[in-house]
C-alpha positions in Angstrom: -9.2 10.8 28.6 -10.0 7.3 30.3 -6.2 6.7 29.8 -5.2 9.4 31.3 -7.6 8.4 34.2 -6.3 5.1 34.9 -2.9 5.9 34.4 -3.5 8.6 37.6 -5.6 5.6 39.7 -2.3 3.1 39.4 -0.4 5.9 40.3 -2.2 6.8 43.5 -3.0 3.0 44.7 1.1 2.4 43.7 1.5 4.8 46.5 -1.2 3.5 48.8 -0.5 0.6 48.4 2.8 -0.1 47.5 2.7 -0.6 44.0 1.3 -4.5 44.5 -2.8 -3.7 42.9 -3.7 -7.1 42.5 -2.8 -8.0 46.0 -2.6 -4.7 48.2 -5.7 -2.5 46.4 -8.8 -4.6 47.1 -7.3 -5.2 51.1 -7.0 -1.4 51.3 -10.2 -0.2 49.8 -12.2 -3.1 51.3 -11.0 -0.7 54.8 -11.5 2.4 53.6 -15.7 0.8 52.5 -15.8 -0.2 56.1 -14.4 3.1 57.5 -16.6 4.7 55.2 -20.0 2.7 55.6 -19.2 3.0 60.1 -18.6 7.1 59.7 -22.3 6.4 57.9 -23.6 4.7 60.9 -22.2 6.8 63.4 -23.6 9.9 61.6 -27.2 8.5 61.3 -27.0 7.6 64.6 -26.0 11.2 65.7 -28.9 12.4 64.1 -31.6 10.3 65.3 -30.4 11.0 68.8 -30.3 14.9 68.0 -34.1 14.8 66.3 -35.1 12.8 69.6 -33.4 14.9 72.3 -33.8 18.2 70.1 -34.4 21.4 72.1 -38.3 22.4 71.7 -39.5 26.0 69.5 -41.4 27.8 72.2 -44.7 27.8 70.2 -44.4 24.1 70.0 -44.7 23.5 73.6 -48.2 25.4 74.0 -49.3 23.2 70.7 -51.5 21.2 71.5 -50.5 17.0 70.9 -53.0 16.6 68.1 -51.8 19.5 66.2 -48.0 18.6 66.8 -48.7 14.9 65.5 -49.7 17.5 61.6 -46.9 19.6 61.4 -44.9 18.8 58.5 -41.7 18.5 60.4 -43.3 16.4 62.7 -44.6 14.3 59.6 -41.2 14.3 57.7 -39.4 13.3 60.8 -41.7 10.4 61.5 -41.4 9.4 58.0 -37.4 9.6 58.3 -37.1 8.0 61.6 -39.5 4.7 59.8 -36.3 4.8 56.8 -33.5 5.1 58.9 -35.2 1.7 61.2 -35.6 0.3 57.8 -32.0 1.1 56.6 -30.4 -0.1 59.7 -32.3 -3.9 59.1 -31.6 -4.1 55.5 -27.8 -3.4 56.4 -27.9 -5.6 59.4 -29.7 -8.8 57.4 -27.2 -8.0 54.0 -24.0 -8.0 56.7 -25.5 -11.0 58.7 -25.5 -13.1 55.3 -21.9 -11.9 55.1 -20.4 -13.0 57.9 -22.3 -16.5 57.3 -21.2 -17.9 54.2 -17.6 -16.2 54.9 -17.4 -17.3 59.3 -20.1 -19.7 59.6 -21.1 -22.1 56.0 -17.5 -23.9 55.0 -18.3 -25.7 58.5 -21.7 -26.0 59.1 -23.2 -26.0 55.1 -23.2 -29.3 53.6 -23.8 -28.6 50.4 -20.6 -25.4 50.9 -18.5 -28.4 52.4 -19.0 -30.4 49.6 -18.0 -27.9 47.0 -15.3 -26.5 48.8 -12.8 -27.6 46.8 -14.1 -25.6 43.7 -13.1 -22.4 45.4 -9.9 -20.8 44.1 -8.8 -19.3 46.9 -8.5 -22.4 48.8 -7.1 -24.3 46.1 -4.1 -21.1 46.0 -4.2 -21.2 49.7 -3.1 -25.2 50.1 -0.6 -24.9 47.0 1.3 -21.9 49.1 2.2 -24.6 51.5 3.2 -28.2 51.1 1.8 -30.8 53.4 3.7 -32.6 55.7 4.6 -36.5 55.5 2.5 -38.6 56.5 4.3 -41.6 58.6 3.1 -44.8 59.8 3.2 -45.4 63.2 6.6 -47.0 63.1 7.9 -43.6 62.0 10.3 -44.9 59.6 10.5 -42.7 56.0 10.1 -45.6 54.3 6.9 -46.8 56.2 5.2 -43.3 54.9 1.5 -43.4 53.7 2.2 -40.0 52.0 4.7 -38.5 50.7 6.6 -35.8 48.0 8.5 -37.3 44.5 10.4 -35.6 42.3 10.0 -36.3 38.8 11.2 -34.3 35.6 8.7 -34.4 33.6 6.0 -34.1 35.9 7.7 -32.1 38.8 7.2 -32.3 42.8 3.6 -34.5 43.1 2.0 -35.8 46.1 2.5 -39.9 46.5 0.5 -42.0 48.5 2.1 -45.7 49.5 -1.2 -47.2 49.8 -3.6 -45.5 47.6 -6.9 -47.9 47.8 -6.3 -49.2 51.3 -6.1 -46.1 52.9 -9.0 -44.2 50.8 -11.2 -44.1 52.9 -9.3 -42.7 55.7 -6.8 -40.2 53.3 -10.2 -38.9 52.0 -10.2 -37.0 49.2 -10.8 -33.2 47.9 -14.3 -33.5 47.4 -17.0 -34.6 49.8 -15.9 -34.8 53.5 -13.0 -34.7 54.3 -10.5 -36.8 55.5 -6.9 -37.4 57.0 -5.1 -35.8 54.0 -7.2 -32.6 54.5 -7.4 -32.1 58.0 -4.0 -33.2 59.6 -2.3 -30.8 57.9 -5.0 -27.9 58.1 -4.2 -27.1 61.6 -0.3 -26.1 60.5 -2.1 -23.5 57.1 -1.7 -20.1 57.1 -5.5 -19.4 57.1 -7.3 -16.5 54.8 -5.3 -13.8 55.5 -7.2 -10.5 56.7 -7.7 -7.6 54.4 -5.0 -5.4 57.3 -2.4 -8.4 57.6 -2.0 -8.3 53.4 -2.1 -4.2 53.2 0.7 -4.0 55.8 2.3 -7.1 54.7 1.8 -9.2 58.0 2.9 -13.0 57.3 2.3 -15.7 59.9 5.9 -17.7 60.3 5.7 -20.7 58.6 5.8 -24.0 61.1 9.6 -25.7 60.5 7.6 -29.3 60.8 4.6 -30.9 59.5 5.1 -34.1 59.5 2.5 -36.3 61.3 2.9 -39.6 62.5 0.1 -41.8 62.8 -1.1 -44.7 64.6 -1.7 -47.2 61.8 0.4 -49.7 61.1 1.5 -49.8 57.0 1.8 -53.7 56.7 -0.9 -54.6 58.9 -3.4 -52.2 56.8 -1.7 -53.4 53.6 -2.4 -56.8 54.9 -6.0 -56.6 56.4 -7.0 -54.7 53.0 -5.8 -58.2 50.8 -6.9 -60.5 53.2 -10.6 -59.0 52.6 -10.2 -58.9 48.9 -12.9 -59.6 47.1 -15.7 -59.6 49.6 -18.3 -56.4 50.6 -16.5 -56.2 53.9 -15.1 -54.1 57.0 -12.5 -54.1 59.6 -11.7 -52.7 62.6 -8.4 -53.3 65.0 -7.8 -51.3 68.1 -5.0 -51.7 70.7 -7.8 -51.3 73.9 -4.7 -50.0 76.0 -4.4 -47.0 74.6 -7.5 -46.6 71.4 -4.7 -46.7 69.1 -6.2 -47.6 65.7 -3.8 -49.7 64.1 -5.5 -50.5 60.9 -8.8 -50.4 59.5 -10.5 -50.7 56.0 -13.6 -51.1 54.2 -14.2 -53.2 50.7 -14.9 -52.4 48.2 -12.6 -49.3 48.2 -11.3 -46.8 45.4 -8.0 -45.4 44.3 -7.4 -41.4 45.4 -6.6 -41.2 41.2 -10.1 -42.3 40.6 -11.7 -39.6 42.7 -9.3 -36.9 41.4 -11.3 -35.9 38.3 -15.4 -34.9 38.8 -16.3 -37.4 36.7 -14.1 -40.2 38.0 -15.8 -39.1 41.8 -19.5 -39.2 40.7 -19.0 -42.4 38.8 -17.7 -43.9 42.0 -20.5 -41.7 43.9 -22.7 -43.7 41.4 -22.0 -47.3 41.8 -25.1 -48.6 44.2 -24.4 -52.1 44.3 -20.7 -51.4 45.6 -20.9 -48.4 47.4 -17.0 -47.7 47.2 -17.2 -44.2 48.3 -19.2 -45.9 51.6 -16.2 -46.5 54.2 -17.9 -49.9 55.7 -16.4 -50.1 58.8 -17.2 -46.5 60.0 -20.4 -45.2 58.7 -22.6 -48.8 57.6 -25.0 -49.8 60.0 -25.3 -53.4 60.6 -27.2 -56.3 62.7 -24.8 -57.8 64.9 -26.5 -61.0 65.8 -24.8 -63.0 68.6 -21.6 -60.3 68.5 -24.1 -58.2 70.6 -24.6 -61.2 73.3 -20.7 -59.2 74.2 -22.3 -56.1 75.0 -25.3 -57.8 77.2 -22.5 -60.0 79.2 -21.2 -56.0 80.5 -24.0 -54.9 81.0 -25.5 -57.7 83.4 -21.3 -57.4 85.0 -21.6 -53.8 85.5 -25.7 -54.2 87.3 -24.4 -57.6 89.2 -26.1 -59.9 87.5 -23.0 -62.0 85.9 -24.2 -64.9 88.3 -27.7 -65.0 86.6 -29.5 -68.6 86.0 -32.7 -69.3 84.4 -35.2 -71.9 84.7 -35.0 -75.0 82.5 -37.6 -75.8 80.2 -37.6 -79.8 78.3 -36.1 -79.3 74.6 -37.8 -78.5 71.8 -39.1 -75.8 73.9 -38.0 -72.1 74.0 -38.3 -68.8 75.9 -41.5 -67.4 75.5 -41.5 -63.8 77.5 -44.9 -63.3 77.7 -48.6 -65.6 76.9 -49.3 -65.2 73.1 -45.6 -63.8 72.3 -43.6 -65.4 69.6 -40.8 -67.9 70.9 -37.1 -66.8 71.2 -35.1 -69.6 70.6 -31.4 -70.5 70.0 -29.6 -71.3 66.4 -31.6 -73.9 64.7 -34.4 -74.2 67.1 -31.7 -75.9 69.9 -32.2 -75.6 73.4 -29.0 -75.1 74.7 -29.7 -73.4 78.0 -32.8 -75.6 78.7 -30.7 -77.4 81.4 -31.5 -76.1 85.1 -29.2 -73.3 86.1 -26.8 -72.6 83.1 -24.3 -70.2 83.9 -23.3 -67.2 81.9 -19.9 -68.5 81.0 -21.3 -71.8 79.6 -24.3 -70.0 77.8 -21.8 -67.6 75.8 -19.5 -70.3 74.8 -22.8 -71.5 72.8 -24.4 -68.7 72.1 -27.4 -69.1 73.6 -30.3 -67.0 72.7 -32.7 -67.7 75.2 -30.6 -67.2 77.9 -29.4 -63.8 77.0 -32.9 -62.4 75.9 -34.2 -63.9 79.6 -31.0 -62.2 81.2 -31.4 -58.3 78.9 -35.1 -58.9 80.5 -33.6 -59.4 84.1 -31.7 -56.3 83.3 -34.4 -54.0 82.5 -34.2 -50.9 80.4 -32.0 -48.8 82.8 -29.4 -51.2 82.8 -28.9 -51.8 78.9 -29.1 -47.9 78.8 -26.3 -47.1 80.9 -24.0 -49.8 79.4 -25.0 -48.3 76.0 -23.9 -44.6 77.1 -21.0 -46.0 78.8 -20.2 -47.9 75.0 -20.9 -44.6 73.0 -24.0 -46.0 71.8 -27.2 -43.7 72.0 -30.2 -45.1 74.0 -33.6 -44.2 71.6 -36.9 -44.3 72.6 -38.4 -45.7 69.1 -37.2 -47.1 65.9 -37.9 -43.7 63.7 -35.0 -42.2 66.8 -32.2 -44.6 65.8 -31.7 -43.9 62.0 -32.0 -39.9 62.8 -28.9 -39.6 65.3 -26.2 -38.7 62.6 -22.1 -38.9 63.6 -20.1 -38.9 66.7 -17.1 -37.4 66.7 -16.7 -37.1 70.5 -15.7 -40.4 70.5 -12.2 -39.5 68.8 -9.1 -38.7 71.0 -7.8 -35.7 68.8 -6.0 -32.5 67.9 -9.0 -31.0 67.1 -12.7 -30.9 66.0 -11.6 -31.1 62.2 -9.8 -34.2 62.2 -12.8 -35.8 64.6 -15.3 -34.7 62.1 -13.5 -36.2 59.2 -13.4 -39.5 60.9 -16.5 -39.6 63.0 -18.4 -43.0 62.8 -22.2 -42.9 62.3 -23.4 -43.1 65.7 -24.7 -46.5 66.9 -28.5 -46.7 68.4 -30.2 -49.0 70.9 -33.7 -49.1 71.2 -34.6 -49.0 74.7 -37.9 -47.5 75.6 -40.3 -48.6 78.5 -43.0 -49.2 76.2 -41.1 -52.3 74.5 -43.0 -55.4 74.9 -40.0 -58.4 76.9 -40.3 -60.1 73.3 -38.5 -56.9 71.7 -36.3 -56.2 74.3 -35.3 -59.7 74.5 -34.3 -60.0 71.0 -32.0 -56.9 71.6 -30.0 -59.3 74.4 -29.4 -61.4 71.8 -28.5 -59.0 69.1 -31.4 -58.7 66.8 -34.1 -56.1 66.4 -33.3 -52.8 68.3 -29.9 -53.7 68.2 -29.9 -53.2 64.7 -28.0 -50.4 64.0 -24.5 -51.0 65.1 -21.4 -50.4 63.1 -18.2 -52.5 62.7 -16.6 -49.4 64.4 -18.7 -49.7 67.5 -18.5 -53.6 68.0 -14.8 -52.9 67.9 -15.3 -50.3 70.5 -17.2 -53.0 72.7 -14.6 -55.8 72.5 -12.0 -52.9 73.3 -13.7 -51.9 76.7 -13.5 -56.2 77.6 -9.6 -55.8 76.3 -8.9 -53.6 78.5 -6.8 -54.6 81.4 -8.5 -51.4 83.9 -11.8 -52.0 82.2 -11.6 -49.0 80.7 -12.7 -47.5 77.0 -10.1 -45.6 75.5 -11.1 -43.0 73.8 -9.9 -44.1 69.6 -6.9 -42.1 68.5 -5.4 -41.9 65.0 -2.8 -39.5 65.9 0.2 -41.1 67.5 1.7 -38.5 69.5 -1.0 -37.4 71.5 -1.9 -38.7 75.3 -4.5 -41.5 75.1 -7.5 -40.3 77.1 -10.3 -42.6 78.5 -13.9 -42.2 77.3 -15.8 -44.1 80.1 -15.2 -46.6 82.9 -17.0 -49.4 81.7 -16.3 -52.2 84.2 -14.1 -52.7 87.2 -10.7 -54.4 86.7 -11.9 -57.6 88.5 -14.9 -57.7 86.1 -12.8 -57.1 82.3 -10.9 -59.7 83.5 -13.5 -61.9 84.5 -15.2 -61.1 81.0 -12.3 -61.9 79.0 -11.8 -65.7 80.6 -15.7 -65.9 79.5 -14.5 -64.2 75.9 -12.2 -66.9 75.9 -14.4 -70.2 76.0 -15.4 -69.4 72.7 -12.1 -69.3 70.9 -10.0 -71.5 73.6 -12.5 -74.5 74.8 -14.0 -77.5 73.0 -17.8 -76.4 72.2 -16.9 -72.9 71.6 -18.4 -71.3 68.3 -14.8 -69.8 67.2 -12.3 -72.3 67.6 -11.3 -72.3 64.4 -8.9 -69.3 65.9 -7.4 -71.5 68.4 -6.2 -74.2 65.7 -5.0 -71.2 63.0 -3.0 -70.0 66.2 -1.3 -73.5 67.3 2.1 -73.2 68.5 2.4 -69.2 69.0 1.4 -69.3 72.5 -1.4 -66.9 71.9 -4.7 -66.8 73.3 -7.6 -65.2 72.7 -11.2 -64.4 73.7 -14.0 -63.9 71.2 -17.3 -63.8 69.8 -19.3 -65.2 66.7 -22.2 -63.6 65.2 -24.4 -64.6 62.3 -27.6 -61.7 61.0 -29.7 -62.4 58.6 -31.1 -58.6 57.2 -34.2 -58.5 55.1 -35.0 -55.9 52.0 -31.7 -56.1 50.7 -31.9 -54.4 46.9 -30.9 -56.9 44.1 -28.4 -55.4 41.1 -28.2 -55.7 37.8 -24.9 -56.2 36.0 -24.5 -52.8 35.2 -25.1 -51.6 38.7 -29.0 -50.6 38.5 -31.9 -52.2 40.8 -32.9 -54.9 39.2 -37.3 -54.5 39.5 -40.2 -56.4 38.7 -43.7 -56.2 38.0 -46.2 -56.6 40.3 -50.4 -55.3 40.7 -51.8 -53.3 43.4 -54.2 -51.3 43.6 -53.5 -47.1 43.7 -55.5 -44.2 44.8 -58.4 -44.9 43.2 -58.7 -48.4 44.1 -57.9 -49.6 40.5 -55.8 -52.7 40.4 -52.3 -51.2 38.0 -49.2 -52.5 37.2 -46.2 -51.2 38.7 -42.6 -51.6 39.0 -40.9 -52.3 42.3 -37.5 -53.0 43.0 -37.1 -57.1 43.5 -35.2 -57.5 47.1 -34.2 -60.4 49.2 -32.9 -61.7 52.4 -28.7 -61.2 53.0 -26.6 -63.2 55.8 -23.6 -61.2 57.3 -20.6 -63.3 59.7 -19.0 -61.4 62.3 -16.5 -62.0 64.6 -15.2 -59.9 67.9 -11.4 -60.7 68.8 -9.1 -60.0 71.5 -5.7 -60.9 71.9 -3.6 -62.1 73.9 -6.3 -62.8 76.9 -3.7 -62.5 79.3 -2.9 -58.1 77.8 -4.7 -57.4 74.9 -3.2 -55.9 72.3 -5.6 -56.4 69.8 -9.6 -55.8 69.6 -10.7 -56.8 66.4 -14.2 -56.6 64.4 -14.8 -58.2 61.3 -18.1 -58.4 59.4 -18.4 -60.2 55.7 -21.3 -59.3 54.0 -23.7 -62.3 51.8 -22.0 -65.1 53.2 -25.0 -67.0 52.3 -27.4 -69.2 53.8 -25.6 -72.1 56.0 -22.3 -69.8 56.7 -21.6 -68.6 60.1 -19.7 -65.7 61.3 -17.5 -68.9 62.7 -16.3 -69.9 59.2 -16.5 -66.7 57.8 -15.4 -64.1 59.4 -13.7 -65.5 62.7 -10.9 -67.4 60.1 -9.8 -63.5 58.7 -9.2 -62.5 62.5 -7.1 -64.7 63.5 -4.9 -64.3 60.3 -4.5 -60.6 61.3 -3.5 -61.4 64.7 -0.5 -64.0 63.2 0.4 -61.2 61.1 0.2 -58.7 64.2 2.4 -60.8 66.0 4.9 -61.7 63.0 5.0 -57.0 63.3 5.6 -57.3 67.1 2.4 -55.6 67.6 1.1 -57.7 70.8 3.6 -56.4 73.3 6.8 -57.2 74.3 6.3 -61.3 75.6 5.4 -61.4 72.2 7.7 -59.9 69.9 9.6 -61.9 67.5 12.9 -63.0 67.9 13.8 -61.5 64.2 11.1 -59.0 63.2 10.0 -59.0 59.3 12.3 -56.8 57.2 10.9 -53.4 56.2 9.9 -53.1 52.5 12.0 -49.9 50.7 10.3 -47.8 47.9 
């Protein structure tokens, strides 16, 4: 009998449905449940309107209201109306769940994103449909950063040319998601619709899906060995158009690691090398003097680039206020104690007093704009800054996906009125509520000096897109006034980063900079094996009783940057480079200003700082 019974329900959905059950029959019944459950709806809805606007018995309208209330159709009515109230919610939350986790979760869920890639119908969905090729900007086949093999035993896989430099930006399937899943997502067929699969509606597929991007394949290959070895991040930017032309974060990971679940959560696991962390995006550190870059525009764009200060006899140092600590430069010199130091002479040096005297002379306001201008956000307190999460409206691209995938964690100034001129002195000079910048965003300030309209280009990954502008940061007049400042640093005897100028001698190049050297306190200390190393210490608890517990042992961790721009004259190049635990008695000068000025002979050996400067025979490109 139950055969028999199944043998007539495939033949009636065969002719329903066109013979294709495992596809066609859930699409068509799921339509013929709604079209049932609305003919539902509208039938309850017909009769509560009826039992409402129902024509009135003649005895019931000489009744009195009391008596009406007790009738038992009155009763059962009320009692019917209360069910059908309750009916109509309980369908209205059940549906509202459904069109959340189906519409609204897979983007806005966290904990949905991240498991995404366990769901079988989007793993069917991207097997249906190959990716594109992923090109470098150069657009040569041979320059790809992914690509399809053929292999006989294995069949058609999915290749990547540089597998650990480019982790961090290909992303991978689990966790958020990056270049390799959202370039290509825009081109899917998406879930099909229950009436597109019953009547066999197919959305044509796209004849190309390659994507060319704007990184460069031998300068990221090169930028990712030249910070081998060290916890580290780098960011280069052409500040013409925010083309990102390579950028990478050590320690990084190999795509194969993260392929299996275990592979991913031991990487996920590893707290004393954070591979999964993509350093020069989403890792907030102190920039130190970097940040003296970012006061300089400000104090350009409120008129105060022609600001002097009062000289005060070495040993002595800026003290804003009676009773406030000193502020006072590297090593506890005086190098703006002379009478009216200028603002060129007191970057070349680095001077902290001067620039904590001249974010004072700016005032809040002033350091707010600039910071808005920047893409940083202006905070009121400390407990603000670490809560303001990513910003991906500072991308240039196809769409919100791809700007998710890449956003940076948004950089915070603390700025509020209620900061005593001790506090937001130190934030002139790059310390204290400047404390939360990313290499990301100091690459995004030397970009706005860079560029030759003073503008800051929005950052674009995707080459064939128009550039778009972000903000106005500074007049013409003034980026190229800032840049001859940058340049004193890298170019003239005295400067803290001349080490670039003497890597560079002979290639015609110049370039504009800035040093920076932070010293960041409760830094964790690691084991061997990757756990906190802890100690014992006694304090009291609740009670007042002195115990024993164990706390994690932590000490004190000096980071070098360096800001770059080259050539003065166009920049091609804005460059940021933090080293992490360079140690005590290094300086972002010897640290990280040397690796700069390497990438910008190898940017110039690839033809990448404009046409003056393009070599005569450029360097032969590697075949797989």
């Amino acid at each position: 009998m139950l055969v028999a019974f199944l043998d007539i329900g495939k033949t009636l959905t065969d002719k329903l449905f066109g013979g294709q059950v495992l596809e066609r029959t859930p699409a068509g019944l799921s339509i013929i449940y709604v079209i049932g459950v609305s003919v539902i709806l509208i039938f309850l809805l017909i009769t509560l309107v009826e039992n409402v606007w129902r024509p009135r018995f003649l005895f019931e309208r000489e009744l009195p209201l009391v008596v009406n209330k007790k009738l038992a159709q009155t009763v059962t009515n009320r009692s019917l109306f209360v069910w059908f109230f309750v009916f109509v919610i309980l369908c209205s939350v059940t549906f509202g769940f459904q069109v959340y986790w189906t519409r609204t979760a897979a983007d806005t869920e966290g904990q949905m994103k991240a498991l995404s890639y366990k769901d079988l119908r989007n793993r069917r969905t991207n097997a249906a449909s190959l990716r594109g090729w992923m090109l470098d900007r150069t657009g040569k086949l041979d320059s790809a950063l992914a690509y399809y093999k053929w292999d006989k035993e294995s069949g058609l896989s999915r290749e990547f040319s540089l597998d650990k430099e480019m982790a961090h930006l290909l992303g991978t399937e689990r966790g958020t998601p990056g270049l390799e899943r959202t370039l290509y997502q825009r081109d899917a067929d998406p879930m099909p619709e229950a009436w597109e699969i019953l009547t066999k509606y197919k959305k044509p597929e796209p004849e190309n899906k390659d994507v060319r991007v704007t990184i460069h394949k031998e300068l990221q290959a090169y930028i990712a060995k030249r910070i081998e070895g060290k916890k580290a991040g780098i960011v280069v930017l052409d500040p013409q158009n925010g083309d990102v032309l390579a950028m990478y974060s050590n320690p990084s990971y190999t795509l194969a690691q993260a392929e299996s679940l275990d592979g991913y959560l031991k990487l996920e696991g590893d707290a004393a090398n954070k591979p999964l962390l993509n350093r020069a995006t989403r890792e907030f550190y102190i920039p130190g003097s970097t940040f003296k870059t970012f006061t300089m525009l400000a104090s350009f764009r409120g008129g105060r680039q022609n600001e002097t200060f009062p000289g005060r006899p070495a040993p002595d140092c800026y003290t804003p206020f009676r009773g406030s600590r000193p502020i006072c430069d590297a090593g506890g010199s005086c190098h703006a104690c002379s009478e009216n130091v200028p603002l060129r002479e007191a970057f070349k040096v680095s001077s902290n007093q001067y620039f904590a005297q001249l974010a004072n002379a700016l005032g809040h306001q002033r350091m707010g704009d600039t910071a808005m201008a920047l893409g940083i956000m202006p905070v009121n307190t400390p407990e603000e800054a670490v809560t303001q999460g990513f910003f991906s409206d500072i991308w240039n691209t196809s769409n919100k996906r791809i700007a998710n995938s890449l956003a940076p964690a948004r950089s915070t100034l603390v700025n509020g009125e209620k900061m005593s001129l001790y506090d937001s002195g130190v934030v002139g000079m790059g310390q204290g509520g400047a404390g939360q910048m990313t290499p990301f965003q100091m690459a995004l300030i030397a970009a706005a000096a860079a560029n030759v309209e003073g503008k800051l280009m929005k950052p674009r990954i995707e080459a064939d897109i128009q550039p778009q502008m972000f903000s106005q940061v500074l007049s013409p007049q003034a980026a190229r006034a800032v840049r001859e400042i940058m340049a004193t640093v890298t170019e003239e005897a005295g400067g803290t980063g001349t080490v670039v100028k003497s890597k560079l001698g002979g290639t015609g190049v110049t370039t504009g900079g800035k040093t920076g050297t932070a010293d960041k306190d409760g830094v964790p200390v690691y084991n061997a094996d990757g756990t906190k190393k802890m100690e014992t210490r006694r304090q009291r608890n609740a009670a007042g009783e002195m115990v024993e517990v164990q706390v994690p042992v932590k000490r004190t961790r000096w980071d070098g940057w360096f800001l770059c721009i080259a050539p003065v004259d166009n920049p091609r190049l804005a460059i940021a480079v933090v080293v992490e635990d360079i140690g005590g008695g290094a300086y972002g000068g010897t640290t990280a200003a040397p690796i700069a000025a390497d990438v910008i002979l190898k940017a110039l050996q690839l033809g990448l700082l404009g046409d003056s400067y393009k070599p005569a025979n450029p360097a032969p490109t590697r075949r797989r």
